[in-house]
C-alpha positions, 0 to 999 in steps of 0.5 A: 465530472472526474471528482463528483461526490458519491450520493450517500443515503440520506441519514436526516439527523439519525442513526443510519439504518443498517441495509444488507445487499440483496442476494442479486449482488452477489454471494453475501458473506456469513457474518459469523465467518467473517467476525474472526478473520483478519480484514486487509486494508488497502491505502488508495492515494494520489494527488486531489484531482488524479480520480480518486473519489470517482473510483470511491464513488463506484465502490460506494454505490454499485452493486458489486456484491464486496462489503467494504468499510471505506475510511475518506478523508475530510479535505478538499473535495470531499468536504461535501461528505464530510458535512454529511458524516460527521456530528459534533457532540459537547464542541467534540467531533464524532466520526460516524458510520454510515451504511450505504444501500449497496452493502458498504459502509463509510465514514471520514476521519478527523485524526490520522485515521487510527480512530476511525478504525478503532471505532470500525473493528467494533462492527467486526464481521460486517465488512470484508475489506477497507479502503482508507483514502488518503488526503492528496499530499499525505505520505503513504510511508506513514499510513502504513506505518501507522496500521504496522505500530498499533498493537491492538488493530495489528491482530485484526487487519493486515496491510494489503498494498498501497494504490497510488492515482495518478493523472495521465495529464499533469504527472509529468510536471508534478514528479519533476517539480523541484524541492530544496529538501528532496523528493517531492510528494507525488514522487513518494507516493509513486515510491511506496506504491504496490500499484499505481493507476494511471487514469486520465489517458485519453487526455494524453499522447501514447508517447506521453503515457509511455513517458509516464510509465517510464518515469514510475518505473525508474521510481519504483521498478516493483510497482504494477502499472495500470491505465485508464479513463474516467477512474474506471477501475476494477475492485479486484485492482485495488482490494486483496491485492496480496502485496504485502503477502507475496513479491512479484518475481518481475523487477522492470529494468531502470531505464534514464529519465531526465525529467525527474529526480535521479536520484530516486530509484530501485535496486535488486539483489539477487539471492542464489540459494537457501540463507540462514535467517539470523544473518540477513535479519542482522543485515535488514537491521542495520539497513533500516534501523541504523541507515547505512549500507551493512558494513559500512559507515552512514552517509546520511543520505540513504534513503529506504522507502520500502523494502520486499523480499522472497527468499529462501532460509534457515532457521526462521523464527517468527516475531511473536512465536515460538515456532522455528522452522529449519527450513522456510521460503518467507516473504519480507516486507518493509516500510521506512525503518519497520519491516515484517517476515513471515512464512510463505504456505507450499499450497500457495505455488510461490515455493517453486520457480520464482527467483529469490531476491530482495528489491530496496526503492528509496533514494540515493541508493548507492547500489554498488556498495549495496551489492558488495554488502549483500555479496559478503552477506551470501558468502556468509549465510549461503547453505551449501 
């Protein structure tokens, strides 16, 4: 079945033994080397029944040689996992650990997830990626909030990219079901993701999944799609997928869905040259943090579900340090009204040939006044 529960080492009311992977998969990692590294975490959502736990239930069981701490959460079908995981102590419910026999570690969470972390980076240098799945209905935007505004796990691990699921056979209906208040869930998961896995495919015509791949596309332009059957998906797919370390250069062209919500989109702006920090940064702030089109008075319709950007700048200070670089290529990413900058190194390749731009996804983007606002911002910062 496409939603059969991973088989978890039986721990018979004790503390789990702790199994390291044998050499035969793969290279281990040196525990010492690890402890300090900042671990990414990769956020794996999509609606109940899209294959989630079929692509959980590979990682936690085969031997791939990776050693990932995945956090699941306690709703529908996983309810199996949580009886097996999960204690109560003084009427209190415990989150606990579990050490599987493939190397990877497991536990669910009873909050929105921030425990089960706090409690995994104690076993810091035992792991080298997380996956926190999330419930079917859960709003990525906030998960990834969450990982941004808690300060102490902010210096341990960094945000990978967002991995949405979605199935071939019921995705259409469900991104052209209507609400009274706007976009609907599996709209918003399409919106925030870095990646979305489209599964299910021999369950759908070729038009129906070239259907599919438009409508993601009309939603979210920046996302990478994939295809396939029965959740079978590649670990390099899903973990250390840098999203929130690089942008990609390829924006798909928006093309007209009559099926889903128009009013869902992405936007592009270009950027011809070297821009002094200080003045896009003032342009960022008054986008995200006053919700308005920079120049111009708030609607109250606008909507900025994420941000990205690659650009090239003067005068770049990090938040936090005191470094200041004359001259930077940075990466900007963004979140609902949080958003991040930082340093892209030469050695990475992303410093030559890639255009510089900056791609908004949200709702009722007025892209036209979007493009004057960001044009004047040119004319004012552009180093010639």
């Amino acid at each position: 079945m496409d939603e059969d529960i991973p088989e978890l080492v039986d721990v018979a009311g004790v503390a789990p033994e702790v199994v390291e992977p044998t050499e035969s998969v793969g290279e281990t990692t040196n525990v010492a080397e690890t402890s300090d590294k900042i671990v990414p975490a990769t956020i794996l959502t999509g609606y109940l029944g899209a294959g989630k736990t079929t692509l959980l239930n590979y990682i936690l069981t085969a031997n791939h040689g990776k050693r990932i701490a995945v956090i699941m959460n306690e709703f529908g079908d996983s309810q199996g996992i949580d009886q097996s995981l999960t204690s109560s102590h003084n009427g209190a419910t415990v989150e606990e650990w579990l050490d599987l026999k493939n190397g990877c570690m497991c536990c669910t969470i009873k909050d929105k997830g921030l425990k089960a972390i706090e409690s995994l980076m104690a076993r810091k240098g035992k792991f080298d990626y997380i996956l926190l799945e999330t419930t079917g209905l859960a709003d990525p935007g906030q998960v990834a909030s969450m990982l941004w505004t808690n300060e102490e796990l902010g210096s341990e691990i960094r945000l990978d990219g967002v991995v949405t699921m979605v199935d071939a056979k019921h995705i259409i209906r469900q991104m052209g079901e209507h609400r009274e208040d706007g976009m609907n869930d599996a709209q918003r998961q399409v919106a925030f993701a870095d990646r979305v896995v489209v599964n299910k495919t021999d369950l759908a015509t070729r038009e129906q999944v070239l259907e599919i791949d438009e409508m993601i596309s009309k939603i979210n332009g920046a996302a990478q799609i994939l295809h396939t059957q029965y959740g079978r998906v590649a670990i390099e797919d899903v973990l250390g997928i840098g999203a929130y370390a690089n942008v990609d250069p390829e924006i798909r062209q928006k093309s007209y869905v009559h099926t889903i919500d128009t009013s869902i989109g992405t936007v592009m702006l270009s950027a011809p040259g070297r821009l002094r920090w200080s003045l896009v940064d003032e342009w960022i702030q008054e986008l995200l943090w006053d919700g308005r089109v920079p120049g111009n008075e708030p609607n109250g319709e606008m909507q900025v579900m994420r941000l990205k950007a690659r650009l090239a700048v003067a005068g770049f200070v990090p938040v936090g340090s005191d470094q200041h670089y004359e001259r930077a290529t940075i990466v900007v990413q963004g979140v609902c009204e949080m958003y991040d900058a930082f340093v892209v190194p030469e050695a990475t390749g992303l410093t030559a040939d890639v255009p510089y731009k900056l791609v908004l996804i949200g709702r009722n983007l007025p892209e036209q006044l979007l493009q004057k606002s960001w044009a004047l911002l040119i004319e004012h910062s552009l180093i010639k």
